[in-house]
N, C-alpha and C positions, 0 to 999 in steps of 0.2 A: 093326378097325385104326384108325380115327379117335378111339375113348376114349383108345387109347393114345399118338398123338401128340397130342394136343388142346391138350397145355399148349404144347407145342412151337410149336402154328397162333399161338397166343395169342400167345405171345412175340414170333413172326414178324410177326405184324399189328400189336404196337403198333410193334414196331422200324418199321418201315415206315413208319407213321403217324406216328412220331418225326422220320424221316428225311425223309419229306416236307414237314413242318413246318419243319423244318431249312430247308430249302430256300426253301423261299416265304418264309418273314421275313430269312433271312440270306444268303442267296444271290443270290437275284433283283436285289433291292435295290443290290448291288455296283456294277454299273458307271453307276448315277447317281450316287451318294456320290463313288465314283471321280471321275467329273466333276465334279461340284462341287467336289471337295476340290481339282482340277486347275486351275478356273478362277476359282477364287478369291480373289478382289481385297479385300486389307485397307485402307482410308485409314490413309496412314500419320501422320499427327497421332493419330489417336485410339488405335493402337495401336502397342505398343513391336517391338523388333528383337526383343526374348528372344520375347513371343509369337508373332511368326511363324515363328520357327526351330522353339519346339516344335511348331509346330501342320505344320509342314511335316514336322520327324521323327517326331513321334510319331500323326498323321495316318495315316498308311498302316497302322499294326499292325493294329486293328484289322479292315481287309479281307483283311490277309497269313493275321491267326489263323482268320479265319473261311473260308478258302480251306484252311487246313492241319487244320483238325478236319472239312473236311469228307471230305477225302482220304481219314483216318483214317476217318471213319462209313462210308465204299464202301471203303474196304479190309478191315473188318472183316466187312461185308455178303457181300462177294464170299466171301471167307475161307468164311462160315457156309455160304453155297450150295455154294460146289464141296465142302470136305468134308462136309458137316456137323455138327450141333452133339455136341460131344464128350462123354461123359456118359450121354447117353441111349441107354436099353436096347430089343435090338430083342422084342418078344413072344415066347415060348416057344411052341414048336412043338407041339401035345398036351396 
C-alpha cells in the first residue's frame, strides 16, 4: 500500500515544508513590519509629501498580499485533506 501512495507522501511532505516555510519568512514577520510601518516617523525636510503618501498607501499591500496567499495555501491544504487528491488511483483488488 505505501509504493503505491509514495508519490502522493512526497508531494504531501514537500507541500508542507512549503507551507511552513511560508510561514516562518512571511508570516511571522508581519505584525513587526506592521509596527514599524505604523510608527514611522519621516523628517519632514528631508522627505517629500508624494513620498509619504506612497509609502503610506502602498506600505500595507504587501502584508495584505501575504495574509491573502496565505488563505489560499490553507485553503487548498484543507481542500486536499478532506477530499483528497483527485486523480489518484486506488490499487486493484487481485
Amino acid at each position: 500500500l505505501f509504493k503505491v501512495y509514495a508519490n502522493v507522501y512526497r508531494v504531501l511532505a514537500v507541500s508542507l515544508g512549503w507551507l511552513l516555510s511560508f510561514i516562518l519568512t512571511r508570516i511571522v514577520p508581519l505584525p513587526m513590519l506592521a509596527w514599524l510601518l505604523a510608527v514611522a516617523e519621516l523628517p519632514s525636510p528631508n522627505v517629500a509629501l508624494v513620498d509619504k503618501v506612497m509609502l503610506y498607501v502602498t506600505g500595507p499591500l504587501p502584508l495584505v498580499l501575504n495574509l491573502y496567499w496565505l488563505t489560499l495555501a490553507l485553503g487548498g491544504l484543507i481542500k486536499v485533506l478532506k477530499g483528497g487528491l483527485k486523480g489518484t488511483r486506488k490499487p486493484k483488488q487481485g
